[in-house]
LOKE-335796 format. One record per residue: x, y, z of N, C-alpha, C, O, CB in turn; residue number from 1. Coordinates in Angstrom, 1 decimal. Glycine has a CB too. Example, Ala and Ser with C-alpha at 12.3 -4.5 7.8 and 13.67 -1.06 7.14 Angstrom:
2
      nxx      nyy      nzz     caxx     cayy     cazz      cxx      cyy      czz      oxx      oyy      ozz     cbxx     cbyy     cbzz   pos
     13.2     -5.7      7.8     12.3     -4.5      7.8     13.2     -3.3      7.8     14.2     -3.3      8.5     11.3     -4.5      9.0     1
     12.8     -2.2      7.1     13.7     -1.1      7.1     12.9      0.0      7.9     13.4      1.1      8.0     14.1     -0.6      5.7     2
***
This chain:
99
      nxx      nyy      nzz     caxx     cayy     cazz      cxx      cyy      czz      oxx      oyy      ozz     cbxx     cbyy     cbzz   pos
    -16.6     11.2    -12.6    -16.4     11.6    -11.2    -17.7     12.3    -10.8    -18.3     12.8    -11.8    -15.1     12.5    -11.0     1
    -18.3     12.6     -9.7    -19.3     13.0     -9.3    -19.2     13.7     -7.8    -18.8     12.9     -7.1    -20.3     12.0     -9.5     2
    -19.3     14.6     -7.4    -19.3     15.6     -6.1    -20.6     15.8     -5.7    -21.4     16.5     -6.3    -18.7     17.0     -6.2     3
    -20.8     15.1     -4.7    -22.0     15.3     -3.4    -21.6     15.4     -2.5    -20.7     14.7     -2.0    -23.0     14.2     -3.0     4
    -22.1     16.9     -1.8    -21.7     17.5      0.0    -20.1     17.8     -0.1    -19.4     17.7      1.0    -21.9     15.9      1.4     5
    -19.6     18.2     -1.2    -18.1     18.0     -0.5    -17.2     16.8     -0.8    -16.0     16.7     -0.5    -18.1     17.9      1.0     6
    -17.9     16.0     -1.5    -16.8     14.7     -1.3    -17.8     14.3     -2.9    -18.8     14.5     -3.5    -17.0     13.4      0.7     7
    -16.4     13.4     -2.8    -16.1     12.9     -4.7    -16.5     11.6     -4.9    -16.5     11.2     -3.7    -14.4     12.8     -5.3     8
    -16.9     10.5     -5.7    -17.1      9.3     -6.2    -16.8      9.3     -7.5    -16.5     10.3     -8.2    -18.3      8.9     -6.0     9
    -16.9      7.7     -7.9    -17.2      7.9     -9.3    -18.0      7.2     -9.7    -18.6      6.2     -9.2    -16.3      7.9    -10.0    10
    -18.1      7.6    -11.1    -19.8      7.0    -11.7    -18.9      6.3    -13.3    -18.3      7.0    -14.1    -21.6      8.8    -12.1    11
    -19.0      4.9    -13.4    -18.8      4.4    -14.7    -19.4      5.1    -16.3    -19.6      6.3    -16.5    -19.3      3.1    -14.6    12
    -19.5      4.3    -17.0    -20.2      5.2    -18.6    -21.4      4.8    -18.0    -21.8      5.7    -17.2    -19.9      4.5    -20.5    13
    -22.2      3.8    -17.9    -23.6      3.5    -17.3    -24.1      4.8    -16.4    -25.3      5.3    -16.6    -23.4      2.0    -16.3    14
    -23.3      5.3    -15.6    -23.8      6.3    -14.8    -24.1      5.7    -13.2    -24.6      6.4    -12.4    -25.2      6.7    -15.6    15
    -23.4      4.0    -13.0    -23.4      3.1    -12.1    -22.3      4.0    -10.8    -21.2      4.6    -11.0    -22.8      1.6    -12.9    16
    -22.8      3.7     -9.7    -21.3      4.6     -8.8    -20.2      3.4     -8.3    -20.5      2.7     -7.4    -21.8      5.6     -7.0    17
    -19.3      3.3     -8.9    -18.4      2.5     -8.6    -17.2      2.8     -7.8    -16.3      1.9     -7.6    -18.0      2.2     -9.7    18
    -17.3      4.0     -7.4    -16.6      4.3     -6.1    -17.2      5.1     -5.3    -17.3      6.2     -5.6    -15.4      4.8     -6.2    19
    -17.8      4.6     -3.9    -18.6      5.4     -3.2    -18.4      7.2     -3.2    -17.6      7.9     -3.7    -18.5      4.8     -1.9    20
    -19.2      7.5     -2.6    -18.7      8.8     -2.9    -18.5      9.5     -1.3    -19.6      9.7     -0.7    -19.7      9.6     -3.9    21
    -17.4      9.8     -0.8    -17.1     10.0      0.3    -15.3     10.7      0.6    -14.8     11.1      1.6    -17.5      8.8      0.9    22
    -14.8     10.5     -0.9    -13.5     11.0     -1.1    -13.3     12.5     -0.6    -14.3     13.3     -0.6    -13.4     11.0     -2.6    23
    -12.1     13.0     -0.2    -12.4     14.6     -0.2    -11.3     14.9     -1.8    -11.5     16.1     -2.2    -11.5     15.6      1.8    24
    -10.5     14.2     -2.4    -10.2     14.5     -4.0     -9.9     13.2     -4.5     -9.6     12.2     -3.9     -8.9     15.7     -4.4    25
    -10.1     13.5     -6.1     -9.9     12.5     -6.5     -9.0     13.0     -8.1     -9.5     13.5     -9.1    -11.3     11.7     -6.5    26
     -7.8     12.6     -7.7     -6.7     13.0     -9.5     -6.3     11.8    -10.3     -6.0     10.7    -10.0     -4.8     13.8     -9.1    27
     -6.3     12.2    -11.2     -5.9     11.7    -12.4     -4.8     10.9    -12.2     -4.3     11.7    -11.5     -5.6     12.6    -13.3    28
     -3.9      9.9    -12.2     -2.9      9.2    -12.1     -1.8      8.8    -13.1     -0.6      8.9    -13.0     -3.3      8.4    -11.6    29
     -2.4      8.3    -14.0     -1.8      7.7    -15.2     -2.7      7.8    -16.0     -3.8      8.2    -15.7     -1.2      6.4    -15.2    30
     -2.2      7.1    -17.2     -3.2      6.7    -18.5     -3.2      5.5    -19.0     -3.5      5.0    -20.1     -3.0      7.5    -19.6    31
     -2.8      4.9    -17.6     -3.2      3.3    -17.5     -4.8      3.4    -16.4     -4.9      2.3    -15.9     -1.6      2.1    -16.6    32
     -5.4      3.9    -16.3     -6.6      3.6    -15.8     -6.4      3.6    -14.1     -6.9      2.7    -13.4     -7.0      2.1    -16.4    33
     -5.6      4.5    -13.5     -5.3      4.3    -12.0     -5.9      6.1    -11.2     -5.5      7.1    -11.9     -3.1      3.9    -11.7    34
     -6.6      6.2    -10.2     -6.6      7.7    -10.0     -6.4      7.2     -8.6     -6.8      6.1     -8.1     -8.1      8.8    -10.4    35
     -5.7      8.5     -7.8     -5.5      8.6     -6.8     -6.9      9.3     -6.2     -7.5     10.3     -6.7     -4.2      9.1     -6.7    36
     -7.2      8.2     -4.8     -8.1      9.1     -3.8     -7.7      9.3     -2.7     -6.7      8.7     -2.2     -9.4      8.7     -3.6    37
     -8.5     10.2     -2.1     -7.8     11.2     -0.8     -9.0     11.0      0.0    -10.1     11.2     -0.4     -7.3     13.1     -1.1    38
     -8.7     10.6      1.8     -9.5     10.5      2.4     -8.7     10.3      3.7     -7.9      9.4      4.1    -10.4      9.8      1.8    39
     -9.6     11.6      4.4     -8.5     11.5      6.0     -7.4     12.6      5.2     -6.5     12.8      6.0     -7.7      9.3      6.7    40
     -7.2     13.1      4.2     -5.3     13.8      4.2     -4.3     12.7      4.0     -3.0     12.6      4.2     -4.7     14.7      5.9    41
     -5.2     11.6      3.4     -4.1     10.5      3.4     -4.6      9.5      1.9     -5.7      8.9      1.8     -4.1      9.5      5.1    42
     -3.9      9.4      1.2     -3.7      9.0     -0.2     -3.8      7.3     -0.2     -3.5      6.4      0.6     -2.1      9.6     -0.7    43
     -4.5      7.2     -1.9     -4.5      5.4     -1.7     -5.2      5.8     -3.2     -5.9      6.8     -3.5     -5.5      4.3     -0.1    44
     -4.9      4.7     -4.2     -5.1      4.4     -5.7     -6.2      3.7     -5.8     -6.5      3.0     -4.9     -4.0      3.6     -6.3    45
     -7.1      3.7     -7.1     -8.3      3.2     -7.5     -8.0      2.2     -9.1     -7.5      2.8    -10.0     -9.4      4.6     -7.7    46
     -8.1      1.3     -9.2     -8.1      1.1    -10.5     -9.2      1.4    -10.9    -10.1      1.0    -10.2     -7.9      0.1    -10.9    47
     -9.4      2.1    -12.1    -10.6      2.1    -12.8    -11.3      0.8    -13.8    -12.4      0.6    -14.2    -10.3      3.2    -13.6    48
    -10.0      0.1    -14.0    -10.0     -1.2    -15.2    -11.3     -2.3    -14.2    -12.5     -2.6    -14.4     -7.8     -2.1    -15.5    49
    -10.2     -2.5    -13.2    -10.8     -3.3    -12.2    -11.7     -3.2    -11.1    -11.9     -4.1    -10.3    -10.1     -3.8    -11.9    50
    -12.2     -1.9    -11.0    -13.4     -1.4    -10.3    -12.8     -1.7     -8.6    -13.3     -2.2     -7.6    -15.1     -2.5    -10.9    51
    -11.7     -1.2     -8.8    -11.7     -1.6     -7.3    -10.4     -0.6     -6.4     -9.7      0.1     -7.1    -11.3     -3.5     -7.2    52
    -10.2     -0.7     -4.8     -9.4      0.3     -4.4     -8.0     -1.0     -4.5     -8.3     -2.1     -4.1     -9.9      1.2     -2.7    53
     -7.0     -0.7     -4.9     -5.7     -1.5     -4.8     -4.6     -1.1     -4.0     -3.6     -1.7     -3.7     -5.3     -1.7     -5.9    54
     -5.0      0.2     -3.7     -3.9      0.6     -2.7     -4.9      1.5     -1.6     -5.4      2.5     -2.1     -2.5      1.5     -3.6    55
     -5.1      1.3      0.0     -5.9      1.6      0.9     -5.7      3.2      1.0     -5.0      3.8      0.2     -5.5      0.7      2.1    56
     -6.2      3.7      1.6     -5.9      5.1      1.8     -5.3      5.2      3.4     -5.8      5.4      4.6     -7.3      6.2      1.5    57
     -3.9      4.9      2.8     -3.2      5.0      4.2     -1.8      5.6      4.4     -1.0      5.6      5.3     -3.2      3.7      4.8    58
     -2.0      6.1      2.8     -0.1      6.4      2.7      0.0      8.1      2.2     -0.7      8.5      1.3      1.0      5.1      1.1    59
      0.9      8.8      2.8      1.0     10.3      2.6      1.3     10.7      0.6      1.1     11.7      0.0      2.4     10.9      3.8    60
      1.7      9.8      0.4      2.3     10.4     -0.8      2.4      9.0     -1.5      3.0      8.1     -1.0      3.9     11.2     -0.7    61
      1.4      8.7     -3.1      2.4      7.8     -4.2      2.9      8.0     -5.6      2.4      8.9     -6.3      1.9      6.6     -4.4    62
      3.7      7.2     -6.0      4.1      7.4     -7.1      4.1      6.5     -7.8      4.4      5.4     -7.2      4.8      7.8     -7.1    63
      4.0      6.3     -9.3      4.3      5.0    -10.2      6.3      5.2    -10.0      7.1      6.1     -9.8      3.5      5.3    -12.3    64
      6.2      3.4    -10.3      7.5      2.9    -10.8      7.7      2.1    -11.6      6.6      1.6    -11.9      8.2      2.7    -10.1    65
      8.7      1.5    -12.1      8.7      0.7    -13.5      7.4     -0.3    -13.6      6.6     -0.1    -14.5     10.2     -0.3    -13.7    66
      7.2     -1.5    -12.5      6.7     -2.2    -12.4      5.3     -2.2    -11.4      4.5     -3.1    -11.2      7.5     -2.9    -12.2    67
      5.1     -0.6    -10.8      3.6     -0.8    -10.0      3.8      1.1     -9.4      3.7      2.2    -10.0      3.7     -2.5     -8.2    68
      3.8      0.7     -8.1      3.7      2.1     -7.2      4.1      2.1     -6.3      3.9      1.1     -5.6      2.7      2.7     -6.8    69
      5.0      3.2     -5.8      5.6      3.1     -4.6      4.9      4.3     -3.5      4.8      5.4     -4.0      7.3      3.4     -4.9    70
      4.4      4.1     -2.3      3.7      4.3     -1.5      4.7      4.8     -0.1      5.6      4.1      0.3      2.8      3.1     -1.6    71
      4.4      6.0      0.3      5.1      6.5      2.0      4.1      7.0      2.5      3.2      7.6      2.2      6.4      7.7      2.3    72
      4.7      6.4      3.7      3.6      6.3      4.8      4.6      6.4      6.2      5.9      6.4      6.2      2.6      4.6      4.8    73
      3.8      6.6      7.2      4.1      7.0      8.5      5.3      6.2      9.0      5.6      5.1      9.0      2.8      6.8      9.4    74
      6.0      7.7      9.6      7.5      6.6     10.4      8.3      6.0      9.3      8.9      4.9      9.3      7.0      5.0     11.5    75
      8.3      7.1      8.1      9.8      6.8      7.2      9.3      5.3      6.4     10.3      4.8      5.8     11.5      6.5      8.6    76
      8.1      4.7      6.4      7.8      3.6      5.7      7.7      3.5      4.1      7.0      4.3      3.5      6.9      3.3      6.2    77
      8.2      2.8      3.5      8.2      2.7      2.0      7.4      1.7      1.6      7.4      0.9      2.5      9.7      2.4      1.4    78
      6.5      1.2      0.7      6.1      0.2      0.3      5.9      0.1     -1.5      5.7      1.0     -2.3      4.9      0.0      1.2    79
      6.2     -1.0     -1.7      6.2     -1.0     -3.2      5.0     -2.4     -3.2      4.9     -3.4     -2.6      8.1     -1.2     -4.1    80
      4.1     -1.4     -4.6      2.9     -2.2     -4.6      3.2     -2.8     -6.3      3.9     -2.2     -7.2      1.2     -1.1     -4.4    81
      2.5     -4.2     -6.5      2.6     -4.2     -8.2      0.9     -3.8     -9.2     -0.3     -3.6     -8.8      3.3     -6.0     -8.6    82
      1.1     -3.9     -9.9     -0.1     -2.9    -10.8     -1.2     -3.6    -10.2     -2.4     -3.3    -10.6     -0.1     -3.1    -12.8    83
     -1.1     -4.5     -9.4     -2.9     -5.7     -8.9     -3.0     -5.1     -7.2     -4.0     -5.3     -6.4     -2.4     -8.5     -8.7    84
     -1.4     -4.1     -7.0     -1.7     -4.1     -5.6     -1.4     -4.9     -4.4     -1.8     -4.7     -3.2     -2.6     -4.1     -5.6    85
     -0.6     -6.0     -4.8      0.0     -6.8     -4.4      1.5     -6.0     -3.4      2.2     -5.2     -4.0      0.3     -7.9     -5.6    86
      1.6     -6.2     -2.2      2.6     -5.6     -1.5      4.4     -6.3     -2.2      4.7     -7.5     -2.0      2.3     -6.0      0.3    87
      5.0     -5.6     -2.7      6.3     -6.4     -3.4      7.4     -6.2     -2.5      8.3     -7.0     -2.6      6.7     -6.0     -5.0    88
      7.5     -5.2     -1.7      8.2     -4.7     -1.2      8.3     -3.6      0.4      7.7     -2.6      0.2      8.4     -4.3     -2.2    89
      8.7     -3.7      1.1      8.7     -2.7      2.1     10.3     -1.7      2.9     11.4     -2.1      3.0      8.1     -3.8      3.1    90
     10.1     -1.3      3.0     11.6     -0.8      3.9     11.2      0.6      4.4     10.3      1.4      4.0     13.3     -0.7      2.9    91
     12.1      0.8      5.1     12.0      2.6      5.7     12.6      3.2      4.2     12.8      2.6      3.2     13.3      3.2      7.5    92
     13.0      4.7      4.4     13.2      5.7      3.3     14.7      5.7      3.2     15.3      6.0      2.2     12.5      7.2      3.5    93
     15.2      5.3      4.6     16.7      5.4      4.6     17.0      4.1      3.2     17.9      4.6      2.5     17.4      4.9      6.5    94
     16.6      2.9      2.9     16.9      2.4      2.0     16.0      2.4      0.6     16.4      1.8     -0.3     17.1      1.4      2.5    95
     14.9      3.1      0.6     14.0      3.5     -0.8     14.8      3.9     -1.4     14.5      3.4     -2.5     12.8      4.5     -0.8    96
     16.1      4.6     -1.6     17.2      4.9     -2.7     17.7      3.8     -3.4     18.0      4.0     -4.6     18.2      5.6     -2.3    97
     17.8      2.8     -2.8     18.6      1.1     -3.1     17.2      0.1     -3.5     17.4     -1.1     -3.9     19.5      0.3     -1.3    98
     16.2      0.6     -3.3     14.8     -0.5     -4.0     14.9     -0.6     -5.6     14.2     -1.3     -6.2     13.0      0.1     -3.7    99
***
């Protein structure tokens, strides 16, 4: 991870920046290779494996679940992503108890 001005990136073993750096945080997620970044006050996942963002930064809060991450976002929205980031699922929160 690396901090310039305030804001976070990250830098591979090479010392390459593989995620710009413009984050305002960047946490730990799992220890499958996933960190959550924060930008805007609003949350979205990185793979580290696959050098890439798989989940946008557009959702208030995520979490792992058996098969990926479940993601809330604005107006009671639920979304369930799988480990590539693929959208598997959607509904409001009134039915996220029954996904």
């Amino acid at each position: 991870m690396v901090l310039k001005n305030n804001a976070f990136g990250i830098i591979d073993k090479e010392g390459e920046l593989i995620l710009p750096i413009g984050y305002e945080d960047i946490d730990v997620f799992s220890k499958k290779g996933y960190v959550i970044i924060i930008k805007d006050k609003k949350s979205g996942l990185y793979s580290l494996i696959d050098k890439k963002i798989i989940i946008p930064t557009e959702y208030g809060d995520i979490e792992k679940i058996k098969n990926g991450f479940r993601a809330y976002g604005r107006n009671y929205q639920v979304v369930e992503f799988s480990l590539g980031g693929e959208i598997t699922k959607t509904c409001t929160s009134i039915c996220a108890s029954g996904i």
